[in-house]
C-alpha positions in Angstrom: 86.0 -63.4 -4.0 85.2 -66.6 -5.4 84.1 -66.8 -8.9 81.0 -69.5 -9.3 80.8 -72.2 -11.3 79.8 -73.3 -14.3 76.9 -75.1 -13.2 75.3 -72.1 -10.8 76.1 -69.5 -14.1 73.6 -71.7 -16.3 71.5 -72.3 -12.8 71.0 -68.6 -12.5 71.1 -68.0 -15.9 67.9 -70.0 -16.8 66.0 -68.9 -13.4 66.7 -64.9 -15.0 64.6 -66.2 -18.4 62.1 -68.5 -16.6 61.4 -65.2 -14.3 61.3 -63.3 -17.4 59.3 -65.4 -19.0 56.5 -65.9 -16.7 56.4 -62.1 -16.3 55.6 -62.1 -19.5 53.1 -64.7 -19.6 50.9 -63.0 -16.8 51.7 -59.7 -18.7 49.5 -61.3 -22.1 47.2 -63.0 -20.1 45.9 -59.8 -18.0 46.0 -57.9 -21.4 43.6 -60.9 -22.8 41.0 -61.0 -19.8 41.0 -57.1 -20.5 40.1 -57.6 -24.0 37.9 -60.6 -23.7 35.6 -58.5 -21.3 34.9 -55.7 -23.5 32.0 -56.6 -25.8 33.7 -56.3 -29.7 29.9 -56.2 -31.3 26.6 -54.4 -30.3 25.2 -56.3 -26.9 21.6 -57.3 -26.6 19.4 -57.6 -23.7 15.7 -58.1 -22.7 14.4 -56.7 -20.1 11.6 -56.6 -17.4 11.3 -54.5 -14.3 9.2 -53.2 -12.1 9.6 -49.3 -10.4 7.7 -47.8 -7.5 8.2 -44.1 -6.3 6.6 -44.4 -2.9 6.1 -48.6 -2.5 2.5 -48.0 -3.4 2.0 -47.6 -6.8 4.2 -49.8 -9.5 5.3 -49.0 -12.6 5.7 -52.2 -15.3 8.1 -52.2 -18.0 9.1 -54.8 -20.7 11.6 -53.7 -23.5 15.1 -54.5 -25.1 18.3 -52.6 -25.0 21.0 -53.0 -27.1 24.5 -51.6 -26.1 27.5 -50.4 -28.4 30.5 -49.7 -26.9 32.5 -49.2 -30.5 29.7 -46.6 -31.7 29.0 -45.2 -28.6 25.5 -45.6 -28.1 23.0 -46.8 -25.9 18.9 -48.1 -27.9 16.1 -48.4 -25.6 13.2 -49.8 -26.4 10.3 -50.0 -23.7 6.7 -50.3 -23.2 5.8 -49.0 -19.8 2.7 -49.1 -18.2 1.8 -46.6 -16.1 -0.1 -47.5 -12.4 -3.2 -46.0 -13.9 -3.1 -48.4 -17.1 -2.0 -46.0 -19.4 0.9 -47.5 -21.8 3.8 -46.0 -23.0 6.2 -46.2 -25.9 10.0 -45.6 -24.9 12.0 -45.6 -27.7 15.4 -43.5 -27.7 19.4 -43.4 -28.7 21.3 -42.0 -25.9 24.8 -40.9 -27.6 27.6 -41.6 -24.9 31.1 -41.1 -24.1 32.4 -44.1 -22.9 36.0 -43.6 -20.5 38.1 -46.8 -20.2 39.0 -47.3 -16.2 40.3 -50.6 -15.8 39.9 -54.1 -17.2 36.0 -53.9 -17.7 34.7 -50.7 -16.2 33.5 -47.9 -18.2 32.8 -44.2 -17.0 29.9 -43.2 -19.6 28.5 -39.0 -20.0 25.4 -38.5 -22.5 26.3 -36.5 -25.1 22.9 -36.5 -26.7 19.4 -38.2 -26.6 17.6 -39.1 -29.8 13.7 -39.3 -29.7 12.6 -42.1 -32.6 9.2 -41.3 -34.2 7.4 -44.6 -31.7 8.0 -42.7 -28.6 5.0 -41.9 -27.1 6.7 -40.6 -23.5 7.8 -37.2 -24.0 8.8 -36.4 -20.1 6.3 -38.4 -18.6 8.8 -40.8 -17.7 11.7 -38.9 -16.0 13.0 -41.7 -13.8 13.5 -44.1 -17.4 16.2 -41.2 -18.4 18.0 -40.9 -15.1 19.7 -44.3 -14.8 21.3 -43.7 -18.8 22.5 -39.9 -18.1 25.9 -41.0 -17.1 27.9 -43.1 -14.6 29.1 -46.4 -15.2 28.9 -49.5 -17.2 30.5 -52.6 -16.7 30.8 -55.7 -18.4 32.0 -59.3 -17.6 32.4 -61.9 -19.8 30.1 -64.9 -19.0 30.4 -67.3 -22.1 31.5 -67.2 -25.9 28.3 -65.0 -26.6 27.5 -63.0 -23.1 28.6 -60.7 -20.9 26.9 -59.7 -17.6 26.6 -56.3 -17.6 25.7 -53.2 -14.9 24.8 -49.8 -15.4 24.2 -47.8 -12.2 23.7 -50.1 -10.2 20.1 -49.6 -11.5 20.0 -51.7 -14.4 22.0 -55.2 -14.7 21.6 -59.0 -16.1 22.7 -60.8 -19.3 23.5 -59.2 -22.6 24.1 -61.5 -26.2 26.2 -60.5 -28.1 25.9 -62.6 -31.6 28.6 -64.4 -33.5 
């Protein structure tokens, strides 16, 4: 066999570290995206909805919510009123177990709910409790200071998360 020369050696040479290289470039960068979509401070969001059991009756809510993946918590804060006019107070800690699945998906259990002295619901709002019993959460980074986030498919928009 012929042995190559010179100028193919150094050809194939440099293509081996320029491969190499850009592995390892893609390599950093998918570890970044993975990092940059994972909120690193407590997430706060407002929000309004609206939830009807039979498409007759509506029940309105307005509140905040304020996500921590690094404690491992989830604060709700709602006043509901009922179809009859009857206003609630939700106010509650749910303690979760957040499971890493990929670059911003999150498999979450409840370990625990905490009651704060404001609530005023007791179990007269069972369907507020369902969506935050477990499932998942995901987050994707929108700017330098939100994230969109979903839990459930029950619960989404725009989270802050301050500087």
């Amino acid at each position: 066999m012929r042995e190559l020369s010179a100028r193919w050696k150094k050809i194939i040479a440099l293509s081996a570290i320029s491969s190499v290289l850009i592995f390892g470039v893609l390599v950093v960068r998918y570890f970044y995206l993975i990092n940059r979509d994972i909120p690193r401070a407590p997430c706060f969001a407002s929000i309004d909805f609206v939830h009807t059991h039979d498409h007759k009756v509506r029940w309105h809510g307005v509140g905040d919510m304020t996500i921590d993946p690094k404690e491992g918590a989830l604060y709700v804060y709602y006043l509901v009123k009922t179809p009859e006019g009857k206003v609630y107070t939700y106010d509650r800690k749910f303690n979760i177990v957040l499971t890493h699945l990929d670059t911003s998906r999150f498999l979450f259990k409840t370990r625990s709910v905490v009651k704060f002295d404001a609530d005023t619901a007791e179990d007269e709002l069972p369907f507020m409790e369902r969506g935050f019993q477990g499932g998942m959460v995901t987050f994707n980074y929108f700017s330098d200071a939100d994230y969109y986030y979903n839990i459930n498919n029950l619960i989404n928009g725009v989270c802050h998360v301050p500087r």
